[in-house]
C-alpha positions as MATLAB code, in Angstrom:
seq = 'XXXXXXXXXXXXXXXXXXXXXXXXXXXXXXXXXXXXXXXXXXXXXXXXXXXXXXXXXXXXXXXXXXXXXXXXXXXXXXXXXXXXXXXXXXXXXXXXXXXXXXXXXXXXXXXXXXXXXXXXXXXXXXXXXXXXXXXXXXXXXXXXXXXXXXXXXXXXXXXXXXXXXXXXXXXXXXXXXXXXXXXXXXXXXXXXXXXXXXXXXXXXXXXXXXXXXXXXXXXXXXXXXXXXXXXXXXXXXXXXXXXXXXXXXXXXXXXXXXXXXXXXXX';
ca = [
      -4.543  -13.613   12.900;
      -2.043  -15.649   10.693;
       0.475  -13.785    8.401;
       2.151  -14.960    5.182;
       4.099  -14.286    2.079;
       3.239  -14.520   -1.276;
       5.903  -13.818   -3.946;
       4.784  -11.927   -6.812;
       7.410  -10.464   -8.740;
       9.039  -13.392  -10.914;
       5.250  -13.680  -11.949;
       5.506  -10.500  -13.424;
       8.504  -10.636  -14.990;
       7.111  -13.970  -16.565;
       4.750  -11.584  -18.195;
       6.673   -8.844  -19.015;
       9.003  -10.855  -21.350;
       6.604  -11.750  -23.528;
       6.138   -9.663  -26.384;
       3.643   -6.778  -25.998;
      -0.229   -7.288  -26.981;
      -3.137   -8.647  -26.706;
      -1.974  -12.511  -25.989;
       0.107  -10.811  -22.958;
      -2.885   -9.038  -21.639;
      -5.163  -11.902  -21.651;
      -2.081  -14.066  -19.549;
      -2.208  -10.966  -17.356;
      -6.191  -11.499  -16.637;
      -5.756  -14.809  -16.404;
      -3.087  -14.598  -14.103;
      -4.970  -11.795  -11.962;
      -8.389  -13.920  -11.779;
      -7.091  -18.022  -11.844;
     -10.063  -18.611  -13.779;
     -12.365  -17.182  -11.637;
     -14.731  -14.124  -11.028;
     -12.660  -12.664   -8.411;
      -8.933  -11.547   -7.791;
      -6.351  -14.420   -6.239;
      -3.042  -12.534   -7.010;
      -2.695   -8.972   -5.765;
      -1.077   -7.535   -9.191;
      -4.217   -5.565  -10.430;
      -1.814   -2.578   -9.971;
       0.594   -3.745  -12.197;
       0.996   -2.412  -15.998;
      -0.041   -5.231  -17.853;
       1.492   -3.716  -21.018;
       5.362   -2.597  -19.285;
       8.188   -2.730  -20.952;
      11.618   -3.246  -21.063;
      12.305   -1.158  -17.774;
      10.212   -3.242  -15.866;
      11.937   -6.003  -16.464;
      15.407   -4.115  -15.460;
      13.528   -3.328  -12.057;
      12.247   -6.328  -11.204;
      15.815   -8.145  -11.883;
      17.183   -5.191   -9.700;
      14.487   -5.816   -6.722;
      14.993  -10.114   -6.735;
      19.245   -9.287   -6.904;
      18.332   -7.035   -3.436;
      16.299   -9.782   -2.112;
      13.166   -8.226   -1.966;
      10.989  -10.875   -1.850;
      13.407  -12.764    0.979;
      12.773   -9.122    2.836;
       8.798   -9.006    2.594;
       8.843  -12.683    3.788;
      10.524  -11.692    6.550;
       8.443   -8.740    7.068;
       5.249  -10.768    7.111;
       6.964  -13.375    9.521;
       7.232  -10.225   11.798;
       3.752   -9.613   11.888;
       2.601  -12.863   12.060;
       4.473  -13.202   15.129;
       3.351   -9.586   16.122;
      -0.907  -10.640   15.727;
      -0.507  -13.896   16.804;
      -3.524  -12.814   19.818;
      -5.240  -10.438   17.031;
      -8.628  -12.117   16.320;
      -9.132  -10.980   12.888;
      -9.683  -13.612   10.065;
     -10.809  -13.786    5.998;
     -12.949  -16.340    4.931;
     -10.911  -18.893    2.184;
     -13.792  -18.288   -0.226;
     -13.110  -14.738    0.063;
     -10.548  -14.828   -2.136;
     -11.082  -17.514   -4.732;
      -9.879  -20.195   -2.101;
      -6.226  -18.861   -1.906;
      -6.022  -18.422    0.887;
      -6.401  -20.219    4.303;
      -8.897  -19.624    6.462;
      -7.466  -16.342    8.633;
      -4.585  -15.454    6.888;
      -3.421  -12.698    5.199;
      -1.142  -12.226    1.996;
       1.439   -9.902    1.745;
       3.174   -9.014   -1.321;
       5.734   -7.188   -2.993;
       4.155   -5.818   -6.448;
       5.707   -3.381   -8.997;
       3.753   -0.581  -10.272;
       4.837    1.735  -13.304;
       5.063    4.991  -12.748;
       7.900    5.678  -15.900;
       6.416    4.061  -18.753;
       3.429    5.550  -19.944;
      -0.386    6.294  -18.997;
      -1.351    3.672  -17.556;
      -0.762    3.868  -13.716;
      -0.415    7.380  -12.121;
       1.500    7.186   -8.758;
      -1.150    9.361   -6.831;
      -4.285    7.693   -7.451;
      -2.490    4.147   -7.858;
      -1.232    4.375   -4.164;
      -4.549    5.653   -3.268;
      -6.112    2.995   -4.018;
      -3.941    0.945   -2.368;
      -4.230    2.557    1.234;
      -7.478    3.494    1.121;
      -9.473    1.330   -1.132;
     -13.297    1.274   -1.504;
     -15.597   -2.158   -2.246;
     -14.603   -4.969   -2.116;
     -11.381   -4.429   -0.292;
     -12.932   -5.751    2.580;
     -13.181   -9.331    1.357;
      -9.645  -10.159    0.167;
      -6.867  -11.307    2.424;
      -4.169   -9.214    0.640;
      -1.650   -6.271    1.758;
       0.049   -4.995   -1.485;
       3.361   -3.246   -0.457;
       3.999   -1.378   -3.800;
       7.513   -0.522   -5.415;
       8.186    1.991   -8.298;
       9.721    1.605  -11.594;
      10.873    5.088  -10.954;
      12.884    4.283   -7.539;
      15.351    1.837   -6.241;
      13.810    1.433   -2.359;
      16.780   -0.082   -0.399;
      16.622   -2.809    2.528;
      14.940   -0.929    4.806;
      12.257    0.981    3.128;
      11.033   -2.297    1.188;
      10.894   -3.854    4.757;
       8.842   -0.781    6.293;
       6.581   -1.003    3.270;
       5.324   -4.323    3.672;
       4.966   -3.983    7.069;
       3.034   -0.625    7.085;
       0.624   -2.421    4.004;
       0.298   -5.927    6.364;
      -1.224   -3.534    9.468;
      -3.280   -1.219    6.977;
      -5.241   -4.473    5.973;
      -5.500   -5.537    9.568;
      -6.596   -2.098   10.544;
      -9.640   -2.107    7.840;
     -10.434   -5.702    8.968;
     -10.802   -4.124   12.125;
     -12.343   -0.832   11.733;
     -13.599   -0.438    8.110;
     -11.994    0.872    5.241;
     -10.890    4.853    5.966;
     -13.257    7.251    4.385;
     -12.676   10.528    6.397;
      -9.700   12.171    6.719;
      -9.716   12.275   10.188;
      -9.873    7.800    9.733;
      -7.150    8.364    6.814;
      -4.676   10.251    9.613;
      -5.346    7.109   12.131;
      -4.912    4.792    9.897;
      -1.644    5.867    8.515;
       0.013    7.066   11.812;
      -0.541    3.920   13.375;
       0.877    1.983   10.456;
       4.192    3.945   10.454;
       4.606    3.652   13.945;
       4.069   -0.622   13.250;
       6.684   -0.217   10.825;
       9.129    1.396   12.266;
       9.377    4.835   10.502;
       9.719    8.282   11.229;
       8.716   11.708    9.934;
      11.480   13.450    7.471;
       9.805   17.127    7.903;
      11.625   19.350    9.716;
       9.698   20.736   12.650;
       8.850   24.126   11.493;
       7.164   22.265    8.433;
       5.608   19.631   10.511;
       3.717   22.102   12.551;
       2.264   24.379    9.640;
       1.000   21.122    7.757;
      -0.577   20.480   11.090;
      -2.082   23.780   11.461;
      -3.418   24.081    7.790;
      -4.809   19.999    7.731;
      -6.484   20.629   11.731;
      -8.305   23.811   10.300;
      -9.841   21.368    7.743;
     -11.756   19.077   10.542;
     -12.383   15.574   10.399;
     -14.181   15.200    7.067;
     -13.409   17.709    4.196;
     -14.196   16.751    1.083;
     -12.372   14.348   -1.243;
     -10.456   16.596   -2.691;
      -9.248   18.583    0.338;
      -8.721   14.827    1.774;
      -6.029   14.171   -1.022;
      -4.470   17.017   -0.945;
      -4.206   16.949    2.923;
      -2.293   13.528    2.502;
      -0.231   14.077   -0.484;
       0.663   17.491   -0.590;
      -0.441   20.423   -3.477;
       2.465   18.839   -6.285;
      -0.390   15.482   -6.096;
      -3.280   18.047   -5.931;
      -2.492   19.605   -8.755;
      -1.825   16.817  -11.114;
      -5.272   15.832  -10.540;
      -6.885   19.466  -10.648;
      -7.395   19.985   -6.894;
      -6.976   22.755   -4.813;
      -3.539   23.566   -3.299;
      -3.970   23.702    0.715;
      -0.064   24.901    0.774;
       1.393   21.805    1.847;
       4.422   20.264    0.984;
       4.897   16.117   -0.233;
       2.955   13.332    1.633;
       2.449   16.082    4.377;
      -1.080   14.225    5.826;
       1.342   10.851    6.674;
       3.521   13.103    7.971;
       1.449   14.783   10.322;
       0.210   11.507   10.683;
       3.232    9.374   12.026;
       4.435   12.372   14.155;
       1.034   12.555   16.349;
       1.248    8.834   16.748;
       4.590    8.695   18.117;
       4.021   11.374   20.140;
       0.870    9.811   21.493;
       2.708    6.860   22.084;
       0.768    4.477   20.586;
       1.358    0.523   20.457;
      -0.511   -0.083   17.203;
      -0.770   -3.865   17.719;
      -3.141   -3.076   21.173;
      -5.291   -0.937   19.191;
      -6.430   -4.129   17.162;
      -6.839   -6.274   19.934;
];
């Protein structure tokens, strides 16, 4: 399976310095789709209509290098599946991309300026996506408007997004949470990062989320990953769980499983 880079962000800030409207929006679809009936850049989960802090972010990300880091990110994986038989289809994705290969990015999404993306659901649909996902060669590593990610965590977030997408070519998109858990855990472990709970915490998030089973409902799913300050903004039930306590859980039984996350594609 080949690996590559595609750099996103001065796109965007093309777009976002042109003045707000309609004419921008339709540069933004036309941008998203080349022309076609399909997606060929992976910046569906940007705010078309962003404003003047976007701009500040993005000049903020290229002056830390960011897309120099997710290159080299991707290069890393490449090198990493180089005997992982997984390939897209070129017509998969409007023809942009080679036959086997899949496209990384960096992409911006706005979680300050107004209604249009909420982080939650955004993310969400990221990691776990539904149709169609399947079909397009493209791991979106995402970056807030809200946050300034430094070196490190920009290069474990395209990582962990390059093995998601290699993980759904290989297993099908997660729709349990018991699938959600693997996916994640291995991911983390593939890019290098490690729980931030303290152990006490660790273990009652894994107590509450294992007396759930493999497939709760939606809902309890969520809130299971992202903690009852996520549940709540979207009207679901608290479990008693604190921030992003399901990839928690998650990474922690990896490691401690000691999983090689590249094997489990092979």
């Amino acid at each position: 399976m080949k690996v590559g880079y595609v750099p996103v962000l001065q796109i965007l800030r093309d777009l976002y310095v042109q003045p707000r409207g309609m004419q921008r929006f339709q540069k933004y679809v036309a941008t998203l789709t080349g022309g076609t009936q399909d997606v060929v850049l992976p910046i569906g989960v940007a705010n078309p209509m962003a404003k003047e802090h976007a701009v500040a972010k993005i000049d903020e990300l290229l002056a830390l290098g960011a897309e120099t880091i997710g290159a080299a990110a991707a290069a890393n994986a490449n090198e990493r599946f180089e005997r992982i038989p997984l390939a897209f289809s070129s017509a998969s994705a409007g023809g942009t991309a080679a036959e086997g290969e899949l496209k990384a990015s960096v992409v911006l999404a706005d979680d300050v300026g107004g209604g249009w993306t909420n982080r939650y659901t955004t993310e969400t649909s990221v990691r776990f996506p539904r149709r169609g996902a399947l079909k397009r060669p493209f791991a979106t590593a995402l970056v807030w408007t809200s946050e300034s990610p430094t070196r490190e965590r920009l290069r474990q977030e395209v990582l962990a997004a390059i093995y998601r997408v290699a993980y759904q070519q290989r297993f099908g998109l997660p729709a349990t949470l018991a699938s959600m858990l693997e996916q994640e855990g291995l991911a983390g472990v593939f890019a290098d990062a490690r729980p931030s709970l303290a152990t006490d915490e660790l273990n009652a998030a894994r107590d509450i989320i294992a007396r759930l089973g493999a497939e709760p409902a939606y809902p309890l799913a969520f809130a299971s990953m992202y903690g009852d300050a996520a549940a709540d903004q979207l009207g679901y039930r608290a479990l008693g769980l604190p921030p992003r306590a399901g990839f928690e859980v998650a990474l922690a039984g990896a490691l401690e499983r000691r999983i090689e996350p590249v094997r489990v594609l092979e």
